[in-house]
N, C-alpha and C positions, 0 to 999 in steps of 0.2 A: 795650686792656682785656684783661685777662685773667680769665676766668672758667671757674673749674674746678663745673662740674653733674652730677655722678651723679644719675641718673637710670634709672626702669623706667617702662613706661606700659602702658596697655591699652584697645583700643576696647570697651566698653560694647556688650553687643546690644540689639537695641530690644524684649524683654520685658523689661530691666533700666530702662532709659530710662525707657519708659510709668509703669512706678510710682516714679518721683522725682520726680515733679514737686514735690512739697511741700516737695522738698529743695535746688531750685536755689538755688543763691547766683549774685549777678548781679554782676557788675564793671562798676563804673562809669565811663562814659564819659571816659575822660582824655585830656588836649590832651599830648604830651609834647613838643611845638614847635609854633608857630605854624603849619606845614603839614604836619601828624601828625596822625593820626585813629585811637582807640585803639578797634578794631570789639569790640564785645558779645558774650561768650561768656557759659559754663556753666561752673562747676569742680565738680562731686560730689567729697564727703568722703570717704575712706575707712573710716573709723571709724564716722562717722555713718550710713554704708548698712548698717554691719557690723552695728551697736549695734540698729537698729531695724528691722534686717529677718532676719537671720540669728541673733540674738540673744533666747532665751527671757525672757519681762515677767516672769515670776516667779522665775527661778533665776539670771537674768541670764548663763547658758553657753551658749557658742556650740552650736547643733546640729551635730547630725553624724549617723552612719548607725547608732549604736550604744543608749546607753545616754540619748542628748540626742537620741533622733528627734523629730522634729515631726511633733505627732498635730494634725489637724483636727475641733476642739469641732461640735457642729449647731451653737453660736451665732456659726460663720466664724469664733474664734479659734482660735489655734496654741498651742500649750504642752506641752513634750517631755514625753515619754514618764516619766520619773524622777519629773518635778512631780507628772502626775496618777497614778502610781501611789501616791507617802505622799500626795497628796487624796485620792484613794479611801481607801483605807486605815484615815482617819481620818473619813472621814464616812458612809460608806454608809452601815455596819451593815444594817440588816435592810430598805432602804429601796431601794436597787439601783441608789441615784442619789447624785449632788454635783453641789455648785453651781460652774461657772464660776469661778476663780480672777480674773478681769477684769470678768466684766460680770455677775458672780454670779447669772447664769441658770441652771437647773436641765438635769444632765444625767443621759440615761441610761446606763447601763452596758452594752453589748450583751452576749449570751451567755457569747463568750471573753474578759472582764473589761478593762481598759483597755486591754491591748496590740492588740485587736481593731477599735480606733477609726481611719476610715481614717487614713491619713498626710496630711500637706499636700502637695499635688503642688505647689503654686506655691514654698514653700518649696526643697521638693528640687531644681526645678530651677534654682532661683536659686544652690543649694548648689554644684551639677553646674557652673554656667555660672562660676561665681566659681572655681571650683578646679581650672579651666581657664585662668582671667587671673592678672596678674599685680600684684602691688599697683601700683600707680600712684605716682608721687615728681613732686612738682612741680619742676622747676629750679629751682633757685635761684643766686645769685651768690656765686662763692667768697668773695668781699669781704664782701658785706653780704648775711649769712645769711639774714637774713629778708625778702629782694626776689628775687622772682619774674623771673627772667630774658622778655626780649619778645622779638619777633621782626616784620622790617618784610618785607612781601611785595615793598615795591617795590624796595629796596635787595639783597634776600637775606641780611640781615645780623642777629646776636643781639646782643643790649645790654642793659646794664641799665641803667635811668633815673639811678640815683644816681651810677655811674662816669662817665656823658656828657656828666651836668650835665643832665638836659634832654632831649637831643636827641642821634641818633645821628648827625645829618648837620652835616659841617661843613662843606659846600658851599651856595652861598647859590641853590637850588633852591625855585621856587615851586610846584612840584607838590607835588601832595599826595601822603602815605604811609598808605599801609595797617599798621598794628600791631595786633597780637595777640596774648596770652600763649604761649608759645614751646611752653609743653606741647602747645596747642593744634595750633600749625604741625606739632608731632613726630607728631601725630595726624594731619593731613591727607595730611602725605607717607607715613606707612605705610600711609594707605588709596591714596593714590594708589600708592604700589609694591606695597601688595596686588592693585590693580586691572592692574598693568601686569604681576603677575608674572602670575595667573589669564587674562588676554589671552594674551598670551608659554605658557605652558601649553597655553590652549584651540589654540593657532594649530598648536604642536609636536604636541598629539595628532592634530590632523587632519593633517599631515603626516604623524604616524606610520601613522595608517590609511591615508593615501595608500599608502604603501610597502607596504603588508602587502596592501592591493589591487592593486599590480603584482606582487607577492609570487607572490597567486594568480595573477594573470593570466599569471606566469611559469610555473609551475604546469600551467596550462591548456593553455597555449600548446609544452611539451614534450611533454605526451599526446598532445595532436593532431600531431605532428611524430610522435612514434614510431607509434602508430597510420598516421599516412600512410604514413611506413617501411615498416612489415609490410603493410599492405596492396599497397604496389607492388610490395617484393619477392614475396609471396605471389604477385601477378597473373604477377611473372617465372615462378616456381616452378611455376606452372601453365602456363604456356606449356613453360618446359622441359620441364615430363612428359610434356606433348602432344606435343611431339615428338618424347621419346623414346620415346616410345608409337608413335606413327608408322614411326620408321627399327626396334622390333621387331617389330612388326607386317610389314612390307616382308620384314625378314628371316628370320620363319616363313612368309612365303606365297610367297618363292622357295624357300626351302629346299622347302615342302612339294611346291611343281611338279618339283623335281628329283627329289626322293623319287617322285613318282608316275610317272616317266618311267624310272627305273631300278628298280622295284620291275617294272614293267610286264616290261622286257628280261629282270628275274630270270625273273618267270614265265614267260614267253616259252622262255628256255633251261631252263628246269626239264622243262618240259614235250617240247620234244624231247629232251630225255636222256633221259627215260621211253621216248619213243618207238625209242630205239636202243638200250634195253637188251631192249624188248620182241623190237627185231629180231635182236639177236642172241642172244637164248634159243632153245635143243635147235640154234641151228646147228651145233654138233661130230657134229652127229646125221643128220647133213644127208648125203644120199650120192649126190643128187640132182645131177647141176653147171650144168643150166639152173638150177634153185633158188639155186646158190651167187652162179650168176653174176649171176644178176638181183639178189640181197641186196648183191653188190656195188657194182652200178652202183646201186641206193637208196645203201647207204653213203654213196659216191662224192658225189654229189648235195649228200647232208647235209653231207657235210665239206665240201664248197665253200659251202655256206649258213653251217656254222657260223664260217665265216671273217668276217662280216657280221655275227654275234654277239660275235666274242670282242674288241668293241671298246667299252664304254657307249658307250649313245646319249646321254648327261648326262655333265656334269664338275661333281664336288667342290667346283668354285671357290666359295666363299664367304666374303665379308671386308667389313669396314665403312669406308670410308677416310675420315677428319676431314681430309686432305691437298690435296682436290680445289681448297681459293679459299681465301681469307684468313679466313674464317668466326669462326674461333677469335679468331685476333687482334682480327678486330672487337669482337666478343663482348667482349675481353680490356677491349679501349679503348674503348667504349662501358660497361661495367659502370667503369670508373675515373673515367667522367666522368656518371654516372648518378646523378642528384639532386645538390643543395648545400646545404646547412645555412647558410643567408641568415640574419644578425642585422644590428644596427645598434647606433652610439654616438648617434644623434643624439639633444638634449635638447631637445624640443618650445619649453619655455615660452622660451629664448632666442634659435628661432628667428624670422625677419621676413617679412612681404610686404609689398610694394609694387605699387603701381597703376602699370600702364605706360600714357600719359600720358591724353586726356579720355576718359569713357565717354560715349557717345552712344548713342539708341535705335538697334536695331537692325543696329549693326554688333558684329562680334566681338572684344572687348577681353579683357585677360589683365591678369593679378597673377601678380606674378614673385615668387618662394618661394624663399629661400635657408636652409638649415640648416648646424646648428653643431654642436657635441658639447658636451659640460658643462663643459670648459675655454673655450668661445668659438671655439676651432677651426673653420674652416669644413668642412664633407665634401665627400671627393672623389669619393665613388661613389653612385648610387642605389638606387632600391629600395623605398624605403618608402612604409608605406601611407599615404597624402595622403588626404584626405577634403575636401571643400570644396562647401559650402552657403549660397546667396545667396539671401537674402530682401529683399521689398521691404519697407521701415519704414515711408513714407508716403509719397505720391503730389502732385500737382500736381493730380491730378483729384480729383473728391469721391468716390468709394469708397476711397481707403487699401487699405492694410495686409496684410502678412503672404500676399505672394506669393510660391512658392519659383520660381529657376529655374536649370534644369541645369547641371550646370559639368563640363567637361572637361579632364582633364586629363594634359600631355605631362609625363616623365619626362627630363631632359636628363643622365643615369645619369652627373651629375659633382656631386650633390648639390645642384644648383636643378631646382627643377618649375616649370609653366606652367599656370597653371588659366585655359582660357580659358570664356566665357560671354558671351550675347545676351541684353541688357534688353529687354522688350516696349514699354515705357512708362518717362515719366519720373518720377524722385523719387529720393528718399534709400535707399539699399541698404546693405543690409550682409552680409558674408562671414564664415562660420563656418570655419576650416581648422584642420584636426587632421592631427598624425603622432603616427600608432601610436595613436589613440584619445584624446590628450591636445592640448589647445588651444595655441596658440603667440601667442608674446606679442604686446599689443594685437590680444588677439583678442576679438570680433570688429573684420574692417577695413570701414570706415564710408567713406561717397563718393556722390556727386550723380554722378545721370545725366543728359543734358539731353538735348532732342529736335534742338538746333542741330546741326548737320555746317560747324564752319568748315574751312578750307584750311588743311593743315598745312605748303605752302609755296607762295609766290607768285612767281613773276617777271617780268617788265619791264617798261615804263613808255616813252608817246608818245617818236618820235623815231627816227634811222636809227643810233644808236651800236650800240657791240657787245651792250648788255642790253637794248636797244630796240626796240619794233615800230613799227608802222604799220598800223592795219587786217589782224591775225591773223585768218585765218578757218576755218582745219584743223590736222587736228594729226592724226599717227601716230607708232606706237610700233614698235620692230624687235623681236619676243618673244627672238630669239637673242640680243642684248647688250642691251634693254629701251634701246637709245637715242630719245630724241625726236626727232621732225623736226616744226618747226612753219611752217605756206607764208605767208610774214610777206608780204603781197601786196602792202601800199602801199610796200616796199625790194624789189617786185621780186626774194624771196631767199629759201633756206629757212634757215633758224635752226636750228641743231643741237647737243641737248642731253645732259647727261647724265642718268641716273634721276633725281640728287638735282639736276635744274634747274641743271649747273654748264655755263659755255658751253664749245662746244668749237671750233664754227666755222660761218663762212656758207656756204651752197652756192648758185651762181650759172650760171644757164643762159640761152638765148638763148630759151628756153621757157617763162621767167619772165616774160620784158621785158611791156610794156604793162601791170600793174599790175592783169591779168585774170585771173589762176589763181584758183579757187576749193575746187581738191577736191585733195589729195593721200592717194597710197595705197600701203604696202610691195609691191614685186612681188618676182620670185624671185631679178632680176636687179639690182634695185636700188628705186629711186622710180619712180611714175607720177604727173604732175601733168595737169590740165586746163585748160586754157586757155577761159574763154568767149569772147573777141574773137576770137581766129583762128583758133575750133572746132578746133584741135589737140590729141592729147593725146601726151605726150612723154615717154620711160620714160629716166633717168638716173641713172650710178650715185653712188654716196657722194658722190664728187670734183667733181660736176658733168659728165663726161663725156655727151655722148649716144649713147643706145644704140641707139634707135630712134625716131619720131615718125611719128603716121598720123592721118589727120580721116578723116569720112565727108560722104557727102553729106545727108544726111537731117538731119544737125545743125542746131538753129536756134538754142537756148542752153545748153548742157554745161556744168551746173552742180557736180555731182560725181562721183566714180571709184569703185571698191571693187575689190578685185582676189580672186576666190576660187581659192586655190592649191591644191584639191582637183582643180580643173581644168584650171587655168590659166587659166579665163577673167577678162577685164576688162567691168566692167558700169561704163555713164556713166547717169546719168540728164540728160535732159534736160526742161529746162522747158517749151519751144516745142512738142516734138512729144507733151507729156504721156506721157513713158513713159519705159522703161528697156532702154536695146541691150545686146547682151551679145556682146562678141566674145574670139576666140581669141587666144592668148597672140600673136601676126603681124600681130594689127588687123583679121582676114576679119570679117567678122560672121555671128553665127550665130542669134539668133533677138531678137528685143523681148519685152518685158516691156509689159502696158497698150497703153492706144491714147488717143484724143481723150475726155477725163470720165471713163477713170479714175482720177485725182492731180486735184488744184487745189494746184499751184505748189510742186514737189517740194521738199522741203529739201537732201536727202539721202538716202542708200542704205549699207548695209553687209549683208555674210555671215553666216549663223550657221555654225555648227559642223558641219552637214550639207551645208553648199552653200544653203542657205535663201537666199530673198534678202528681204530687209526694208527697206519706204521709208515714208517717216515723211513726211508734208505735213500735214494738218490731226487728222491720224489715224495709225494705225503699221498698215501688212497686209504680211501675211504672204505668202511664194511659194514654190513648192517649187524646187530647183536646174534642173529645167525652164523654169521662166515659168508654171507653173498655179496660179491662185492659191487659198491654201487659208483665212486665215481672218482677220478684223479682231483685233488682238491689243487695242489697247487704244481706246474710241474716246470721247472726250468730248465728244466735241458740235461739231458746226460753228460758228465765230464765238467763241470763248471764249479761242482761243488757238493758239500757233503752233509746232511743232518746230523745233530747231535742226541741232544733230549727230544724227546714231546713232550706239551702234557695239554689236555683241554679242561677250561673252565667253566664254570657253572650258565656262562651267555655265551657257549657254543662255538670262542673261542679260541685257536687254535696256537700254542706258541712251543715256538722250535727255535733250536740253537744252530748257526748254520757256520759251516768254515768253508770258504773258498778254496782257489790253488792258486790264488796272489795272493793269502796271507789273511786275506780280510775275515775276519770273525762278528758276527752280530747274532742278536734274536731278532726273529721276524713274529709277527701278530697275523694271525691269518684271520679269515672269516670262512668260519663253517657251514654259511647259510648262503652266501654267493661267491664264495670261492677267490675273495680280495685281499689285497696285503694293504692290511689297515696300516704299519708303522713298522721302523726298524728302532730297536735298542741297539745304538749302536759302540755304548761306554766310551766315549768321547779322549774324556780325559784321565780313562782307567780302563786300557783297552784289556778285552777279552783274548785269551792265550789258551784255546782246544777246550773251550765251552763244553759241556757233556750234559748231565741231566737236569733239571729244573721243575721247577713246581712254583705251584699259584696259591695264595692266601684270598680269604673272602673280602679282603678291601684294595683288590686291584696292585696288589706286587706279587712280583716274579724273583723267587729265589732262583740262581745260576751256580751251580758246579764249574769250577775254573779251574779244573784239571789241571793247565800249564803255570798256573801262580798258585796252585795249593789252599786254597780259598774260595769263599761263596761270596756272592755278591748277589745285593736286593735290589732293585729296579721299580719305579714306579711305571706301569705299562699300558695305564687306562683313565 
């Protein structure tokens, strides 16, 4: 179909609307196919609004601002300005009044004669409102002039009924259609793209303030730089003067010493010259020759004195040397590399973070921050100012909300940052990160924290293969290459791993055999392992070598080792004699620790950081590198439950493997400086089965001996 529509339209405001009511014409309900629904609109006349509203009842001429103003009667009727001057005109006379042209009510004539009468304000601004739109054309069909062009929402298509037959659809579609008179549709989408352009608008101007607010902040941000400027060079400026205040200074109070030392000599010789002219005055007079002779030998005298004069006692030398050390040059290369003018490209809202991997209470996790510049480029340098602010949302407990907590944050000056941060508690958080004061996309970053600590890697499983144990019961760490060695006691063997739990190989000694060792410990020279059956304990290196092996006599069950390398000493605990021996690096012994009640059934023993010595049985106490003992660090009660491993780490923290008598098994974190339990590991979703000994790496995991699953497990713990 072809349908050629010229057409103008106009939205109507709604003080135009409110007074037509009286003028709606209603379009009736049409079927234009069996599933076609022709929806109910309004068409206003144009002529019709014009005629009876913009249009004088008596002179029937449109108003306007002139000579057809519309004056407001008392009796609420309109009628320009022209009408009621020839009404006046012809009716006052002596009477000051005419009646109403419409509803021939009596009116009065105010002071300044008709033209005094207010205006119609409703009229004018209907006037004002109208000569702003534009007349309105209804579509029609090029074909058949007098059919109103339609329009179906559901198709998007215009039509006219009489070119389609009917129906615009000729696909055999049981939906139904939405139709409307098409002037109507023209109406909707110029609201809709008025609505989309004033969106679109509203969005650009706040953009634009955007910009005019970096504008200033650009602005700001150059004052303060130059101000910085003068004020360091100023602070130079004044150091310079100080000092050259200084080196003249130096320079008038030697000079003034040498001046005072050769002014001295002047007067010095002034004054004997006086004195030998005194002496040779009326000498030609002199006839005397003892006289002469005596004046002589004075002469005499004086000129061998003046020989001791005729030298200063001071020299002239004075001079300033810049020569004496590189002074200048430094100066030179120091002032070339003094201050920088730091900016950046990066464009905040493109750049990302990411969560590096579970947040857990209590340990210190990080959101890795990568920046871009306005092309998507990544940056290769740092610098900028990061901001980052983590709040709690909601909680797991019943207080909620709105906890901040500190965020720190590393600079990797290659264009990634590191904000790292400790949750107190569990729940939903979220991160605020800004560079340069502006927020960066999906911001803020949203993420569950949980109070679980699972194992972020596990290994081996029953059995003597090469990934297998057998009744694991210690485990140590080598800080120099951070290798494991775990004393896999039911293979007779030590197990020996990498950081990342990769195997590397077994280690096998005659000091293993019997299926007795229970303690293993790093020494200077290699391993020391203990044996309880043949009360030996046997020091061997990497390869299995042995280096040395010594018992004692006093032994009755040498349950574990610990070796403190501040001194070299080796400490065993034993069960039998409730205590702990501690001998020198040779196997001499040098002193015990405890006697008969104090331990009930050591677990285990390890070092602190001072030479401390720490043993954990039903309790944790404390020892100084002596044997004196100084304090109970954490004590829960007798009967409640039982320690596994210790071991303390290099910030004086304290971690133990603990089993209950309802089953419950976790690591605890102690504090060895006030005596608090920082956090439980409590392997959530890979529970611990008779936990035994453990050891710490230099970046905050805790390897676990799991004695009941034949396996070690790694923990993040800090």
């Amino acid at each position: 179909m072809d349908c050629d529509w010229p057409y103008s339209f106009t939205k109507l405001p709604a003080p135009v609307i409110c007074h037509l009511w009286m003028y709606r014409t209603r379009l009736g309900e049409r079927m234009v196919s069996m599933n076609s629904t022709l929806v109910e609109t309004v068409s206003i006349n144009y002529e019709d609004f014009n005629e009876s509203f913009l249009t004088c009842g008596t002179c029937l001429c449109m108003y306007d601002g002139q000579e057809h103003t519309p004056k407001l009667l008392q009796c609420s009727h309109t009628v320009c300005l022209h009408c009621l001057t020839r009404i006046a005109a012809s009716q006052t006379r002596d009477t000051g009044s005419f009646r109403c042209p419409i509803c021939r009510e009596l009116i009065t004539i105010p002071r300044g004669g008709v033209s005094a009468l207010p205006p119609s304000f409703l009229v004018n601004q209907l006037l004002d409102l109208m000569s702003r739109q534009r007349r309105e054309v209804i579509p029609k069909c090029s074909v058949h002039i007098n059919q109103e062009l339609l329009f179906c929402e559901t198709c998007d298509t215009v039509f006219c009924t009489l070119c389609t037959g009917g129906s615009h659809n000729d696909s055999a579609n049981s939906c139904e259609h939405t139709i409307i008179p098409f002037s109507i549709a023209i109406k909707r989408m110029s609201e809709i793209l008025l609505y989309k352009a004033n969106d679109c608008i509203s969005k650009l101007t706040q953009a634009q303030e955007g910009v005019s607010a970096e504008l200033g902040k650009l602005d700001a941000a150059k004052e303060a730089c130059i101000e910085k400027v003068n004020e360091t060079f100023r602070h130079i400026q004044e150091l310079m003067d100080q000092r050259k205040q200084e080196i003249l200074d130096s320079v008038n109070s030697i000079c003034a010493e040498k001046r005072r030392v050769l002014e001295e000599q002047h007067s010095l010789i002034e004054n004997e010259k006086n004195k030998v002219e005194q002496e040779c005055q009326g000498l030609q007079y002199q006839v005397e020759v003892r006289n002469i002779t005596q004046r002589i030998e004075i002469l005499s005298e004086k000129l061998d004195a003046t020989t001791t004069l005729g030298e200063p006692r001071e020299n002239a030398f004075l001079t300033c040397d810049f020569n004496l050390n590189d002074s200048l040059e430094q100066i030179q290369q120091h002032l070339c590399v003094l201050g920088k003018v730091r900016t950046s490209t990066t464009f905040p809202s493109l750049c990302t973070a990411q969560l590096e991997g579970e947040v857990v209470v209590g340990i210190e996790n990080c959101v890795n921050l990568a920046t871009v510049d306005y092309h998507g480029n990544a940056r290769k340098t740092g610098g900028d100012p990061v901001k980052g602010e983590l709040l709690l949302v909601t909680t797991d407990q019943s207080g909620g909300g709105e906890e901040s907590v500190p965020v720190r944050i590393v600079d990797g000056d290659d264009g990634s940052y590191k904000l790292y941060f400790r949750a107190s508690k569990p729940g939903r958080y979220g991160m605020k990160i800004t560079v340069i004061d502006r927020p960066i996309r999906d911001n803020p970053l949203y993420f569950d924290v949980t109070e679980h600590n699972n194992p972020i890697a596990v290994y081996g499983s029953r059995g003597s293969g090469k990934d297998e144990f057998m009744q694991p019961v210690s485990v140590a760490i080598d800080e120099r290459d951070q290798t494991v060695y775990v004393l896999d006691t039911g293979n007779s063997r030590i197990k020996v791993l990498s950081e990342s739990f990769e195997f590397i190989k077994h280690v096998t000694n005659e000091g293993l055999l019997g299926r007795s060792c229970t303690g293993i410990a790093i020494s200077n020279e290699g391993l020391i392992v203990v044996n309880w059956r043949t009360k030996f304990l046997t020091e061997i290196t990497t390869d299995g070598e042995t280096i040395k092996s010594f018992t004692y006599n006093a032994f009755q069950e040498p349950i574990d080792v610990a070796v403190d390398k501040n001194y070299g000493h080796v400490l065993v605990a034993d069960n039998g004699m409730s205590c702990v021996f501690v001998f020198d690096a040779e196997g001499k012994i040098l002193f015990q620790v405890g006697k008969k009640g104090t331990f009930s059934l050591i677990s285990s023993i390890s070092v602190g950081p001072l030479g401390e010595i720490v043993v954990a049985d039903s309790r944790v106490q404390l020892f100084s590198a002596k044997g004196d003992f100084m304090e109970i660090i954490y004590d829960e009660g007798k009967g409640k439950g039982r320690y596994g491993g210790i071991v303390v780490d290099a910030e004086n923290r304290v971690l133990l493997t603990r089993t209950e008598q309802k089953g419950r098994t976790y690591v605890q974190v102690l504090s060895l400086t006030d005596n608090s339990l920082n956090q439980c590991v409590d392997s959530h979703d890979a529970k611990l089965k008779r936990p035994s000994g453990l050891a710490v790496t230099q970046d905050n995991h805790v390897v676990v001996v799991d004695l009941g699953n034949n396996c070690v497990k790694k923990y993040r713990y800090w």
